[in-house]
DSSP file (Angstrom, degrees, kcal/mol; ACC not computed):
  #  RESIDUE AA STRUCTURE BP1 BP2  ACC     N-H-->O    O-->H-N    N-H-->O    O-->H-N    TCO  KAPPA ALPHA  PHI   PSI    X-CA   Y-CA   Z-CA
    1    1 A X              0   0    0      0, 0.0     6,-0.0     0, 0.0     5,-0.0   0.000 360.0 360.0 360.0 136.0   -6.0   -2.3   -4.5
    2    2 A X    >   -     0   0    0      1,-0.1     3,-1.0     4,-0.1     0, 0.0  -0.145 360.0-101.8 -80.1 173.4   -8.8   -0.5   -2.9
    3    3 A X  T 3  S+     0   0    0      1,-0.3    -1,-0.1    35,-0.1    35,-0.0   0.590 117.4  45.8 -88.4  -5.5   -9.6   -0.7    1.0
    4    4 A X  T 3  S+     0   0    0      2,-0.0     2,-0.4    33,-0.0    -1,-0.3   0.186 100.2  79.4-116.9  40.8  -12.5   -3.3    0.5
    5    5 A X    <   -     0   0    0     -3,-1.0    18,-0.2    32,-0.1     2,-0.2  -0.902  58.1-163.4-118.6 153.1  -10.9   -5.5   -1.7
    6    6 A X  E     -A   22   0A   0     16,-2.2    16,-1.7    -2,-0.4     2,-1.0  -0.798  32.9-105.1-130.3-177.0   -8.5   -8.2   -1.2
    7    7 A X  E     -Ab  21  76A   0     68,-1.8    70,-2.8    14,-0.2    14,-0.2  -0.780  46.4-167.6-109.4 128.1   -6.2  -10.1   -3.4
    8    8 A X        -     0   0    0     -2,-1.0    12,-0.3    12,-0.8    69,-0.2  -0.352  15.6-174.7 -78.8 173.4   -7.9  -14.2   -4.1
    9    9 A X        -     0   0    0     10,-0.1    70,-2.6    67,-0.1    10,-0.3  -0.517   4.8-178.7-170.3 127.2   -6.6  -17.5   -5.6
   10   10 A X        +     0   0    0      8,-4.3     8,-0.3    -2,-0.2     2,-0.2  -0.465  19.8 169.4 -93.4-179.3   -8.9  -20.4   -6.0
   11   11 A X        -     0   0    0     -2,-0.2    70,-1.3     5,-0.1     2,-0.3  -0.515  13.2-170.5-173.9 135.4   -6.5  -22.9   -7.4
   12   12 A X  B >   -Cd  15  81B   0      3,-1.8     3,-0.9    -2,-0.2    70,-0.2  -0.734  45.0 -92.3 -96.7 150.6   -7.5  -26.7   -7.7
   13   13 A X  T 3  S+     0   0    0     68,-0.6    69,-0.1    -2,-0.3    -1,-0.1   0.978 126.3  47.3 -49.2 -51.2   -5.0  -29.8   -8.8
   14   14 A X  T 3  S-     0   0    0      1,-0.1     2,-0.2    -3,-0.0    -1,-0.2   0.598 125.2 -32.8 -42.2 -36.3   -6.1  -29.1  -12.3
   15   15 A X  B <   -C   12   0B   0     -3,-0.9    -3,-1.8     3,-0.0     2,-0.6  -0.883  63.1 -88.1 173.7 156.3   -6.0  -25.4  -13.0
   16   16 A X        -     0   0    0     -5,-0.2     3,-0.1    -2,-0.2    -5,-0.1  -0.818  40.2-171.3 -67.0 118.6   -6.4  -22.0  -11.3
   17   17 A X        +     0   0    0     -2,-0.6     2,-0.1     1,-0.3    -6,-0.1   0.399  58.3   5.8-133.1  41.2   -9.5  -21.1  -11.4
   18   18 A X        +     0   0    0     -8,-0.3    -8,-4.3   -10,-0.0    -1,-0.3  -0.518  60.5 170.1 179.5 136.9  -10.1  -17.9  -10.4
   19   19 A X        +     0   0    0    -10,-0.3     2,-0.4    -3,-0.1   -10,-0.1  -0.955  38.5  76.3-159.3 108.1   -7.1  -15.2   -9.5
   20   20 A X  S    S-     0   0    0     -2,-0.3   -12,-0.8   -12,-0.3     2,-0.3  -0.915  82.9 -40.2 154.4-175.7   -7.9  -11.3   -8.9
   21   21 A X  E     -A    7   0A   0     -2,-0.4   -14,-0.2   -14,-0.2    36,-0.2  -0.484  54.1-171.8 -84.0 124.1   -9.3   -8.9   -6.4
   22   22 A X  E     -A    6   0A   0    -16,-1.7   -16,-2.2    -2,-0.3    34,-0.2  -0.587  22.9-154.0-114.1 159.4  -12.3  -10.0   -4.6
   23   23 A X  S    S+     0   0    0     32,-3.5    15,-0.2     1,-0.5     2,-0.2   0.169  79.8   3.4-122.8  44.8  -14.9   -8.1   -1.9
   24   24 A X        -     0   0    0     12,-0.4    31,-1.4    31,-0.2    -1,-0.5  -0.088  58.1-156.8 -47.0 141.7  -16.1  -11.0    0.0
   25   25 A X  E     -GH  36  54C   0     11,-2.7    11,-3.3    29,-0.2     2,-0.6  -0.973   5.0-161.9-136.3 132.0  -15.7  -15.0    0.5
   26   26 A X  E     -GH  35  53C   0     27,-3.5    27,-2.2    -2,-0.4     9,-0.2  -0.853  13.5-161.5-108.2 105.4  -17.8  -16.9    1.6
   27   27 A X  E     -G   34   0C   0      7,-1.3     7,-1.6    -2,-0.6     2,-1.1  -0.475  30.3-140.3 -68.8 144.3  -16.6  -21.1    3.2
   28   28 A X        -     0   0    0     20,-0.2    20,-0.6     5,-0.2     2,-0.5  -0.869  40.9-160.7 -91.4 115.5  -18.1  -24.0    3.8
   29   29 A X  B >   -J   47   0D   0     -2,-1.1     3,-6.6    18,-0.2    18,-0.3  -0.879  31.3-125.0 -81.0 118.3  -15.8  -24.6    7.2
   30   30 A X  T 3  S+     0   0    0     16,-0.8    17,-0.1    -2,-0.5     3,-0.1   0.812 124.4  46.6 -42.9 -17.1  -15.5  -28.0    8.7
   31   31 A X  T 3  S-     0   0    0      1,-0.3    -1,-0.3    15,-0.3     2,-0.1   0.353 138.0 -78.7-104.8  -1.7  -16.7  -25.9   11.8
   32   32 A X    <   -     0   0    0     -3,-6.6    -1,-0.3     2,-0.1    -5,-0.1  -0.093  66.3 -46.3 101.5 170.6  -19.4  -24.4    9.5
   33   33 A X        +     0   0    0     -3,-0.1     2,-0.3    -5,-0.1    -5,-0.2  -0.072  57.5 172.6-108.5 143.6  -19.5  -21.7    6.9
   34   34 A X  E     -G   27   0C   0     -7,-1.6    -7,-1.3    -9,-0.0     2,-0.3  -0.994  21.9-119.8-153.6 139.9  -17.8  -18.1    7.7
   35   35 A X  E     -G   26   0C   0     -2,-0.3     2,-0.8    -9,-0.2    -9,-0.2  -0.639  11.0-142.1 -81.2 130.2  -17.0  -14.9    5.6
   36   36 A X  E     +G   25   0C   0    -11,-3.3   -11,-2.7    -2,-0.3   -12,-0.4  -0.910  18.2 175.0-131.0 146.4  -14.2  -13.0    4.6
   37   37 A X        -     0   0    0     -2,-0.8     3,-0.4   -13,-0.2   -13,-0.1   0.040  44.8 -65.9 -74.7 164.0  -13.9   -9.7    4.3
   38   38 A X  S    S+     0   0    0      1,-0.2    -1,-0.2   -15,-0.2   -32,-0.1  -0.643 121.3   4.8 -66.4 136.5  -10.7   -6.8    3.4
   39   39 A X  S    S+     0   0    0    -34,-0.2     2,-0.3     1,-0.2    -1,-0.2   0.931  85.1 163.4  26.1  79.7   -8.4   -7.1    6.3
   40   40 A X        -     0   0    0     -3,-0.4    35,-0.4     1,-0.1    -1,-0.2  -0.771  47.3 -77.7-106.9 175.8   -9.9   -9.7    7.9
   41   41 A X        -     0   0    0     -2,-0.3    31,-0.2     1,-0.2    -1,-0.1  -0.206  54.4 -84.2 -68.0 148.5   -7.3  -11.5   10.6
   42   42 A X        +     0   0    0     29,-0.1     2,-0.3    -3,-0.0    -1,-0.2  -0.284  67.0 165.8 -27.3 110.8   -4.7  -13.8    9.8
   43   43 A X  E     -E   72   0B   0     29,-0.6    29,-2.1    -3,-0.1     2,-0.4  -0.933  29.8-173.0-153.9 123.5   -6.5  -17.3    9.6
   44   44 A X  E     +E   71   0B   0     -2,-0.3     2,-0.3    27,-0.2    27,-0.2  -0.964  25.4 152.9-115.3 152.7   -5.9  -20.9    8.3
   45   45 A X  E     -E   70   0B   0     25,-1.9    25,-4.7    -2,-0.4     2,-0.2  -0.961  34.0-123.4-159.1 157.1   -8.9  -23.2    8.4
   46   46 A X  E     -E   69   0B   0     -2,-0.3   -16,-0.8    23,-0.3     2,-0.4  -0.587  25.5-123.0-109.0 178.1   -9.9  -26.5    6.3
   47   47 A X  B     -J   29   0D   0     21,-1.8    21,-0.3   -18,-0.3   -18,-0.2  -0.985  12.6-158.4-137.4  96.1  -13.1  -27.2    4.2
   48   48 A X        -     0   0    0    -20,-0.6     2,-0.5    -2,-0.4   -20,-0.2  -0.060  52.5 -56.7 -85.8-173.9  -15.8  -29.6    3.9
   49   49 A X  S    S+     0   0    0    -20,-0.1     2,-0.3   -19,-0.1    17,-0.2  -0.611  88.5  57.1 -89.5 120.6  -18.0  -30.3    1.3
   50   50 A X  E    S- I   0  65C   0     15,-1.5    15,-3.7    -2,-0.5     2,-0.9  -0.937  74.6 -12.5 165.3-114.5  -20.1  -27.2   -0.2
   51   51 A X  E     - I   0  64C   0     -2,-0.3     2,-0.5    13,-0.2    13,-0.2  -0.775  38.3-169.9-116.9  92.1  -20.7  -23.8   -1.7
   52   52 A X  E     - I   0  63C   0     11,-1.6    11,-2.2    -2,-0.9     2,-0.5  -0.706  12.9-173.0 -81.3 123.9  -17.7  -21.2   -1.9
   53   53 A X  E     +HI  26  62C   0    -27,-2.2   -27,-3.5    -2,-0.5     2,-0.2  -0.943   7.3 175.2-126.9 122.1  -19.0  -18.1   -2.9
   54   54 A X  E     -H   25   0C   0      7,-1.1     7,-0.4    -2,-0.5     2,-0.3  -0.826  19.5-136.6-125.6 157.6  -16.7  -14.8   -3.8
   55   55 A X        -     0   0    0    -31,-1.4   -32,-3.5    -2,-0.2     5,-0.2  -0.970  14.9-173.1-125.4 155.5  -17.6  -11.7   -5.0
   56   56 A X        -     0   0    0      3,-2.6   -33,-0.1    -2,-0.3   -34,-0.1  -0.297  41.9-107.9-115.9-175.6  -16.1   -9.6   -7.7
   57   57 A X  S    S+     0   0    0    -36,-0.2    -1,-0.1    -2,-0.2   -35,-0.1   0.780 122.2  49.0 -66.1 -62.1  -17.1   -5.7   -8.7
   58   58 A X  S    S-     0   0    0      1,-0.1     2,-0.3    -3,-0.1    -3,-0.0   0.936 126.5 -40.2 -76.1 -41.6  -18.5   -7.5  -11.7
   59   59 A X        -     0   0    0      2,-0.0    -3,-2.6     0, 0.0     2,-1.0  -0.983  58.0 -91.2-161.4-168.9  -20.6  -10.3  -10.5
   60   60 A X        -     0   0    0     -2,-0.3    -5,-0.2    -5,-0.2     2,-0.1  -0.808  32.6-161.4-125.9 106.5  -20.9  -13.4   -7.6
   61   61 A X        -     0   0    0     -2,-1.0    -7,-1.1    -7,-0.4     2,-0.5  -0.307   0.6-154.9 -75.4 160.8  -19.6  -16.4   -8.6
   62   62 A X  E     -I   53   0C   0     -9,-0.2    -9,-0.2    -2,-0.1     2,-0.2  -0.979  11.5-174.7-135.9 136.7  -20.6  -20.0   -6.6
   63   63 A X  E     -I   52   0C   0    -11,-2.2   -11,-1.6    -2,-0.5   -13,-0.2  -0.735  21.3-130.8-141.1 113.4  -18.5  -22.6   -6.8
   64   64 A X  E     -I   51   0C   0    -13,-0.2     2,-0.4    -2,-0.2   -13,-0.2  -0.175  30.2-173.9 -64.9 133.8  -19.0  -26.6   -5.3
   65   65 A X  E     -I   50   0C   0    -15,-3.7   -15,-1.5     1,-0.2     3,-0.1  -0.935  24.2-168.1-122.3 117.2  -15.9  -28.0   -3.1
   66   66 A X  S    S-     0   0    0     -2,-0.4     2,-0.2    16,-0.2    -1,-0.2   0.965  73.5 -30.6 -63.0 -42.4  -15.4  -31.3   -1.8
   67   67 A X  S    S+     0   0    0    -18,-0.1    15,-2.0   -17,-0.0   -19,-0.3  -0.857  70.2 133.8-148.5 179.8  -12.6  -30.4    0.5
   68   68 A X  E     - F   0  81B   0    -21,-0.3   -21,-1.8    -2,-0.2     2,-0.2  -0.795  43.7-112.9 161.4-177.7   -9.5  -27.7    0.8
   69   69 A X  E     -EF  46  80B   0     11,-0.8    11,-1.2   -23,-0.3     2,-0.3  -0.691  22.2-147.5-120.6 170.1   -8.0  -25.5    3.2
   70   70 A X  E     -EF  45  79B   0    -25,-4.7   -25,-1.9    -2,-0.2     2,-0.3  -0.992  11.3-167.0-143.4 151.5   -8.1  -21.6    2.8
   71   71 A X  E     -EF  44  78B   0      7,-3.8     7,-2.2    -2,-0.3     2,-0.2  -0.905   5.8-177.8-142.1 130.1   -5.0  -19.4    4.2
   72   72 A X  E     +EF  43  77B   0    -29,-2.1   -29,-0.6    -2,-0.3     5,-0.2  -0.681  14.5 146.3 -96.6 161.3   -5.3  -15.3    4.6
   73   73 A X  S    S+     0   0    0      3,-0.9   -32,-0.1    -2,-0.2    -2,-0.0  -0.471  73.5   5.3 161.8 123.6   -2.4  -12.7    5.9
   74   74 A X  S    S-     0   0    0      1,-0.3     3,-0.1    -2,-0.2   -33,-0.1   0.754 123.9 -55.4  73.8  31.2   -2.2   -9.9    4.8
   75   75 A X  S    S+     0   0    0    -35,-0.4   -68,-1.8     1,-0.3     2,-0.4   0.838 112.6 102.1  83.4  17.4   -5.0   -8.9    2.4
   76   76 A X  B     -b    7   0A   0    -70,-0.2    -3,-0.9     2,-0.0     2,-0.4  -0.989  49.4-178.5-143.5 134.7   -4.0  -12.2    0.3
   77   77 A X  E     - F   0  72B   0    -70,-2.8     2,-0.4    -2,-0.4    -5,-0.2  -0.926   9.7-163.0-147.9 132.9   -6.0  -15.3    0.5
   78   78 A X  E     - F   0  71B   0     -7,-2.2    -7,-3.8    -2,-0.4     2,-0.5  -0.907   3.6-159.5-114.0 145.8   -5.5  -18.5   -1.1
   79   79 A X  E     - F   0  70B   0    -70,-2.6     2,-0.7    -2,-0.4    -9,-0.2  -0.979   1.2-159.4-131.1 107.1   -8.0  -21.0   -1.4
   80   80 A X  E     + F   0  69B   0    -11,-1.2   -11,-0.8    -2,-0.5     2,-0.2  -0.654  24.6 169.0 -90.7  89.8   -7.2  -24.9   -2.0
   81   81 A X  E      dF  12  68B   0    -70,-1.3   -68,-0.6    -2,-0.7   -13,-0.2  -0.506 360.0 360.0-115.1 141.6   -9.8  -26.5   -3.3
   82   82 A X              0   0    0    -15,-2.0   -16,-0.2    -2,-0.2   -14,-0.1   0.355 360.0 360.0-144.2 360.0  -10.7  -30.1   -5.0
């Protein structure tokens, strides 16, 4: 994995729906919307209703979330979203 990339997982009750190496994500935070970056700090935080936006090498995907939590450590972030 390269030194600005990190490793993602969207994953929904339904399906995973997006898994692989990402350069920024962007959350709608219940405390209002905040980026992460490659090695950003250890953080868990929940999710209000709007626009999650990641980027890939290949393009930037949007996706609408009613709610979820997100948790990084270690270059790995998982995103739970419905």
């Amino acid at each position: 994995m390269s030194n600005d990339r990190f490793h993602l997982a969207i994953i929904s009750p339904e399906k995973i729906v997006f898994e692989g190496e990402a350069t920024l994500l962007t959350l709608p935070g219940k405390s209002g919307s905040f980026t992460i970056l490659a090695h950003h700090a250890p953080i868990v935080a929940s999710l209000k209703a709007g626009a999650l936006v990641y980027k890939t090498d290949e393009a930037e995907h949007t996706l609408e979330v009613k709610s979820g939590f997100i948790e990084m450590s270690h270059n790995d972030v998982s995103v739970c979203i419905a």
